[in-house]
Residue frames relative to the residue before (quaternion, step in Angstrom):
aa qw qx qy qz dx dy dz
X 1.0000 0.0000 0.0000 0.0000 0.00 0.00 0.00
X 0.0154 -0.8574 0.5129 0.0380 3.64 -0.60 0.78
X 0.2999 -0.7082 0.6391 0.0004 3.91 -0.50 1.33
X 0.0245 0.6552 -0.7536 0.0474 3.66 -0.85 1.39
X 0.0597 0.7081 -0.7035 0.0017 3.91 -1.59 0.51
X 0.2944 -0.7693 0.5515 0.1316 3.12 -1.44 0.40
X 0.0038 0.7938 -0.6080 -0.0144 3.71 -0.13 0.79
X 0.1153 -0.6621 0.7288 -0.1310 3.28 -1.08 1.63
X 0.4433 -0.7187 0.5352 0.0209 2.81 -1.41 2.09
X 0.3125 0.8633 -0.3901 -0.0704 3.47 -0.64 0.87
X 0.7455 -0.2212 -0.0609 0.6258 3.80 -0.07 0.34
X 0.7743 0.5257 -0.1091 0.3349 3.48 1.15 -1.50
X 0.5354 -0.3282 0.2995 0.7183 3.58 2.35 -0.10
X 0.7346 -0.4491 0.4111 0.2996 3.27 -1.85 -0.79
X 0.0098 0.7450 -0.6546 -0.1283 3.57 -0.61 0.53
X 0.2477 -0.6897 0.6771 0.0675 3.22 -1.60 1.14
X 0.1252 -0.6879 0.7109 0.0764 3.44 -1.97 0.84
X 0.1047 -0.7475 0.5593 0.3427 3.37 -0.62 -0.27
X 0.3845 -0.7494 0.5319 0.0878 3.17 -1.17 1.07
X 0.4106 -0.5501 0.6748 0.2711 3.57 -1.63 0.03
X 0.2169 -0.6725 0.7042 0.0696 3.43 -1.34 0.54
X 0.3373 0.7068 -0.5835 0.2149 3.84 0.76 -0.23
X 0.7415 0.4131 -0.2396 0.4713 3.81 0.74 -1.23
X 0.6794 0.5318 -0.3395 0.3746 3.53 0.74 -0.86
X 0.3105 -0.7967 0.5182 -0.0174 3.83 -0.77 1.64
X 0.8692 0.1545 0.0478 0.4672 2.95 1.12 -1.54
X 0.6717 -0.5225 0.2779 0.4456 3.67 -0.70 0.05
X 0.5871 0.5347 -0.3391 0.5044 2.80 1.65 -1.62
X 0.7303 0.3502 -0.4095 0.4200 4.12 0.26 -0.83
X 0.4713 0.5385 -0.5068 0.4807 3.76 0.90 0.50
X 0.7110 0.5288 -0.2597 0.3840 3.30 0.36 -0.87
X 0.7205 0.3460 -0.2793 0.5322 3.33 1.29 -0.98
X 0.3458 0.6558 -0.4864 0.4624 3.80 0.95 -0.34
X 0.7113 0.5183 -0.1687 0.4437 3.94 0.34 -1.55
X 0.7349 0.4152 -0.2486 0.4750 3.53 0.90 -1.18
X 0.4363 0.7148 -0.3466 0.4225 3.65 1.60 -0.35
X 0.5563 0.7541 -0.1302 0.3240 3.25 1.24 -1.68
X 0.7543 0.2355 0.0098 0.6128 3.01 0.71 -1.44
X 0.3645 -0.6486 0.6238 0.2395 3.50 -2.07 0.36
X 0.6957 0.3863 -0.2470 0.5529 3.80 1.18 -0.46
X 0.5487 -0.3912 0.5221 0.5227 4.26 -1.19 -0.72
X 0.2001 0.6643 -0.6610 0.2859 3.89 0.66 0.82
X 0.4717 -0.6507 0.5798 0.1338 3.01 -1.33 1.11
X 0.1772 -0.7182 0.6608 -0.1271 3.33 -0.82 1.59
X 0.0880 -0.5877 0.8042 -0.0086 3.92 -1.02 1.43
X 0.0132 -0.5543 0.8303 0.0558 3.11 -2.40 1.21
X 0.4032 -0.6576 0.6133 -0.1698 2.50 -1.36 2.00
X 0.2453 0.8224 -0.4865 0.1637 3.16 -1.01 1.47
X 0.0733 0.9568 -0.2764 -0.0536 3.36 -0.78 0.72
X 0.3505 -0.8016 0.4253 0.2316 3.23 0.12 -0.01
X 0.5008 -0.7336 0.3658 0.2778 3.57 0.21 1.84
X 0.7841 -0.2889 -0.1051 0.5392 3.63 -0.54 1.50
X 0.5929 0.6265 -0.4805 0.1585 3.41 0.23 0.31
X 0.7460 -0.1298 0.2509 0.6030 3.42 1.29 -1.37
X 0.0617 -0.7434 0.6568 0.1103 3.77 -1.08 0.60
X 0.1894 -0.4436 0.8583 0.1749 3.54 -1.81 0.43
X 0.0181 0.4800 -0.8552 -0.1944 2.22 -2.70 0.29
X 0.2319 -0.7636 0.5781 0.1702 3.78 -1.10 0.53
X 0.2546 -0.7354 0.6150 0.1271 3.80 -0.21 0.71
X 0.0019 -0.8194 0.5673 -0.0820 3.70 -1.06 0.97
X 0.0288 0.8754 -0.4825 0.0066 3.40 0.26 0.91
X 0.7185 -0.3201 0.0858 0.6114 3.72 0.22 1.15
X 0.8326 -0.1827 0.1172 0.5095 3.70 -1.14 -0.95
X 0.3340 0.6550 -0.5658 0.3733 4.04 1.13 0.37
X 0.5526 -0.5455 0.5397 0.3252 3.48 -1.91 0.74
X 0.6138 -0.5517 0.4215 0.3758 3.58 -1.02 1.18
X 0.0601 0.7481 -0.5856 -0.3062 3.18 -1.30 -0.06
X 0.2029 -0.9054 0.3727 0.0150 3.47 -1.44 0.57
X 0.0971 -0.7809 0.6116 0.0814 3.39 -0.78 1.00
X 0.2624 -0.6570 0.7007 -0.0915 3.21 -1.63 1.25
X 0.2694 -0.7965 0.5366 0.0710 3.72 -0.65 1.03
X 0.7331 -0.2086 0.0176 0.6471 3.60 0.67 0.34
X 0.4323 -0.6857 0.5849 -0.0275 3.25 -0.58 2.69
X 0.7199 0.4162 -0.3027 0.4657 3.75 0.45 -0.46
X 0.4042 0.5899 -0.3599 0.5993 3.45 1.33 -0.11
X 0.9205 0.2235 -0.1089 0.3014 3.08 -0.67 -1.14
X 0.4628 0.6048 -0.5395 0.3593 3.45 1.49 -0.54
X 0.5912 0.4780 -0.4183 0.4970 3.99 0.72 -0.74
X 0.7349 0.4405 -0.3735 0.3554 3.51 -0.26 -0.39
X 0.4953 -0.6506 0.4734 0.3274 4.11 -0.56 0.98
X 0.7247 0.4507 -0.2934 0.4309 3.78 0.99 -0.85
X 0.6107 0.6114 -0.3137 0.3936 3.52 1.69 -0.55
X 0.5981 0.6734 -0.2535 0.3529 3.09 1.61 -0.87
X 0.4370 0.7284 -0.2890 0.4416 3.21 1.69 -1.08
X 0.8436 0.3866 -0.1462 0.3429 3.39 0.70 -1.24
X 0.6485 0.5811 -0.2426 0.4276 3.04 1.38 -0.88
X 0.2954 0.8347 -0.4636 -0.0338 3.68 0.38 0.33
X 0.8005 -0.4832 0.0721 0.3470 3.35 -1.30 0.86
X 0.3803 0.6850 -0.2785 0.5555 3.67 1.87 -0.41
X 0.7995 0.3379 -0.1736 0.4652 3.75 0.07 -1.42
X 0.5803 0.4509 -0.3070 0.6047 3.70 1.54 -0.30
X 0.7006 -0.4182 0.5356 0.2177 3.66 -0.17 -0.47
X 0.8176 0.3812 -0.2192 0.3717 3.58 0.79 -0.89
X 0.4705 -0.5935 0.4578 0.4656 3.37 -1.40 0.66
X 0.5497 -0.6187 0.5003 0.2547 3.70 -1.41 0.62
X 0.5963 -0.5706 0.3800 0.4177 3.14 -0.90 1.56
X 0.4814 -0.6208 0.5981 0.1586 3.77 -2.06 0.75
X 0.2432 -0.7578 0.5587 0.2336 3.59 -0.04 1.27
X 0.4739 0.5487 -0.5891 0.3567 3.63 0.80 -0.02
X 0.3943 0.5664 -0.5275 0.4955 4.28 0.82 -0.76
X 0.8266 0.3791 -0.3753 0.1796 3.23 -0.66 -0.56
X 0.4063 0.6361 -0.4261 0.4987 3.61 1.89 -0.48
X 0.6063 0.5424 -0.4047 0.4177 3.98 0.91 -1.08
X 0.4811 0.7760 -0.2768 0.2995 3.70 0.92 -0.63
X 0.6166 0.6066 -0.2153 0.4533 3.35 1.21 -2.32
X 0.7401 0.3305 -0.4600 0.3626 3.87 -0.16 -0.96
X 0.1619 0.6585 -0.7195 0.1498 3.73 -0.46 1.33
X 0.1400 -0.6501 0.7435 0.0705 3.60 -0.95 1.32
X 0.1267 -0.8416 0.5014 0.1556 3.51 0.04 -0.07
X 0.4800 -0.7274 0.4472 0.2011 3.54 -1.49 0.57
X 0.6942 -0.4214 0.2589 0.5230 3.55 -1.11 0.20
X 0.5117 0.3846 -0.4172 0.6451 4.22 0.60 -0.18
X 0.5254 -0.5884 0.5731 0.2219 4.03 -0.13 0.64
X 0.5616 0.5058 -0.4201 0.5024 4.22 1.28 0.53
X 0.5139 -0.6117 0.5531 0.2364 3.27 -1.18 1.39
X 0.5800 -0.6855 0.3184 0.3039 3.21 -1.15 0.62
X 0.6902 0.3228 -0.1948 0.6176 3.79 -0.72 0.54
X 0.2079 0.6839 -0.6583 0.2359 3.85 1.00 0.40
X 0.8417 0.3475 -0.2930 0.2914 3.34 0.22 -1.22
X 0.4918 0.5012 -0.4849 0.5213 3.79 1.13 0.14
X 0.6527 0.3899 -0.4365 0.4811 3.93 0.47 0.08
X 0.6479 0.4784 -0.3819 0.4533 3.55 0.78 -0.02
X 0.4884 0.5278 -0.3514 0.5995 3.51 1.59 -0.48
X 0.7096 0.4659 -0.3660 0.3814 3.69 0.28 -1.11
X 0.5493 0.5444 -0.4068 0.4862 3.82 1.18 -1.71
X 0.4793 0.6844 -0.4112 0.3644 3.63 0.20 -1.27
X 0.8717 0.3387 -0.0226 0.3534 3.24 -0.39 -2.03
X 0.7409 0.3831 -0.2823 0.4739 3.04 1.03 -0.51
X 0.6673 0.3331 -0.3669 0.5560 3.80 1.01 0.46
X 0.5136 0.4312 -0.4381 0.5986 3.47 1.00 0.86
X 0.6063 0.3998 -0.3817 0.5717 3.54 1.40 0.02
X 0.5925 0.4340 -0.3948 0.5520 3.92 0.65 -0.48
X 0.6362 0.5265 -0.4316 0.3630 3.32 0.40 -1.00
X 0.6133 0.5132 -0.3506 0.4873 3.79 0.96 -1.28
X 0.6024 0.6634 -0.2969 0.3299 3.76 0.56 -1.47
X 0.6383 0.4435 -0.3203 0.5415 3.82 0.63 -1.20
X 0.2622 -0.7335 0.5197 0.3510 3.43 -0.55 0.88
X 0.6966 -0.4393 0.4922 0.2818 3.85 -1.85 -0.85
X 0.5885 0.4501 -0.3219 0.5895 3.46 0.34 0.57
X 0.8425 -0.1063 0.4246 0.3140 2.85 -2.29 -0.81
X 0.1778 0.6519 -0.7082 0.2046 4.36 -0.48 0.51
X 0.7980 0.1779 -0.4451 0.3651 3.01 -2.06 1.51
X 0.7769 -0.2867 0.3363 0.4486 3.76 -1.49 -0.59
X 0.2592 -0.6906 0.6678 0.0998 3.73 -0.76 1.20
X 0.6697 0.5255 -0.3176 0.4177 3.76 0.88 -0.53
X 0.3116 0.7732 -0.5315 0.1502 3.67 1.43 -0.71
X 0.9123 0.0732 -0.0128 0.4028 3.94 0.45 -1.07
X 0.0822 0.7559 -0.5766 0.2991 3.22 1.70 1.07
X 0.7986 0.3779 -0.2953 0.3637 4.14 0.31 -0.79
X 0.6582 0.4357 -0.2029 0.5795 3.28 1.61 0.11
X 0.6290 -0.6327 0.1773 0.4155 3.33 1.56 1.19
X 0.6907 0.4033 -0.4293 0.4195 3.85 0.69 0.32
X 0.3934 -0.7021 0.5598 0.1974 3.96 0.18 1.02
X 0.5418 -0.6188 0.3912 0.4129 3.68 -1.42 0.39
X 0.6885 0.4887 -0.4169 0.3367 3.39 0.89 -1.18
X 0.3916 0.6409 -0.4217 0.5080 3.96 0.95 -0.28
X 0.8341 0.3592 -0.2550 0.3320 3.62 -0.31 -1.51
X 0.6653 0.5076 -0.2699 0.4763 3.45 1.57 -0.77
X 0.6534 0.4247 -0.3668 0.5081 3.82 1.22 -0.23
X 0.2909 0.6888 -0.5818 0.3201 3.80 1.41 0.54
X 0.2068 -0.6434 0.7077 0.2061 3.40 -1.63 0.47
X 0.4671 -0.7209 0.2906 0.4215 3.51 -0.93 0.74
X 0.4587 0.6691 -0.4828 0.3298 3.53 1.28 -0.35
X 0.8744 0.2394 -0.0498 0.4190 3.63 0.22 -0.62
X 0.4488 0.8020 -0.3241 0.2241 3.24 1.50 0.02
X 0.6443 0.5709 -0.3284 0.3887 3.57 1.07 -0.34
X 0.5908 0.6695 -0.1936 0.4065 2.68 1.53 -1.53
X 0.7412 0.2740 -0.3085 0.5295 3.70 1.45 -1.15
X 0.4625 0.5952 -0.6097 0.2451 3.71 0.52 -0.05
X 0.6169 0.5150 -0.3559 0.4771 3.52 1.00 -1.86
X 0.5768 0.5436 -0.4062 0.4547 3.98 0.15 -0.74
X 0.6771 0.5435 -0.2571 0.4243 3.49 0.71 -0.91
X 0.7460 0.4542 0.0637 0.4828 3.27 1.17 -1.52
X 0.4936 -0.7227 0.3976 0.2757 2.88 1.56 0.23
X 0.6329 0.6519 -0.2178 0.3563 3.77 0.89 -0.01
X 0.2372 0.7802 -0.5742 0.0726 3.52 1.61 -0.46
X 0.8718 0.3626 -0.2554 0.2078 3.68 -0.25 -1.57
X 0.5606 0.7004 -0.2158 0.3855 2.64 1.61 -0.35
X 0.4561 0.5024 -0.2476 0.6916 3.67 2.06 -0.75
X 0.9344 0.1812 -0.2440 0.1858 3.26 -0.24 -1.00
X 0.2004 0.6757 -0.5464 0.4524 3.35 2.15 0.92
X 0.8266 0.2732 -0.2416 0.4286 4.14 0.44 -0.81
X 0.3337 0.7504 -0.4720 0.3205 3.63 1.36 0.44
């Protein structure tokens, strides 16, 4: 079961919503989701987690690149909402070459309307996200500091377990009722 919220900081404390992610593909459309949140550059965390398995938080600070911390990248690379976070930057890797995809076009297809060897590219896709999947390491991946200025230090956020981890960030942040009004 996975619980995503947004808490946007604003003169008066934190207000929380809780949000869907069904639409949200990319970090960057995470990031802008977050900037929705708010009417000013108020800093806006999305909080997410995945019931004992793994939490993100994503720190947005008006039109600045998100930052993010993920508590166990190999966790979440399986998970569709973890993926969101994990982007090729916060991994190490060089981001896939939309030119590849021009290699794609020469479909002659076959009497079933499938280019030929369709199904060795579904073997390859396959393999090659069981290879990313390996790639994201096990542990902790991104900024441990993300909410060190908002009273939760890195070495704290990185001794979070995921079972209870939101619960101590908002504690941290001074926000508990405020999280668990959209729980």
């Amino acid at each position: 079961m996975y619980f995503a919220a947004l808490l946007a900081r604003t003169e008066d404390g934190w207000e929380a919503s809780d949000t869907e992610l069904d639409d949200v593909e990319t970090l960057a459309d995470l990031a802008d989701l977050a900037r929705e949140a708010t009417t000013d550059d108020e800093t806006v965390l999305v909080c997410i987690e995945q019931e004992g398995e793994w939490f993100g938080v994503v720190r947005v600070d008006g039109e600045d690149d998100p930052r993010v911390y993920v508590s166990d990248a190999a966790a979440a690379m399986r998970s569709s909402y973890g993926e969101i976070l994990l982007s090729d930057e916060l991994l190490g890797r060089q981001p896939e070459d939309p030119s590849a995809l021009d290699q794609l076009v020469d479909l002659d297809g076959t009497e079933e309307g499938e280019p030929e060897g369709a199904e060795n590219d579904d073997e390859e896709a396959e393999r090659t996200a069981a290879a990313d999947a390996e790639t994201a390491p096990a542990g902790p991946l991104g900024d441990p500091d993300v909410l060190s200025d908002l009273g939760m230090g890195g070495k704290a956020l990185l001794s979070l377990v995921p079972e209870d981890a939101l619960a101590e960030v908002a504690e941290a942040l001074g926000c508990t009722d405020v999280l668990e009004s959209v729980r």
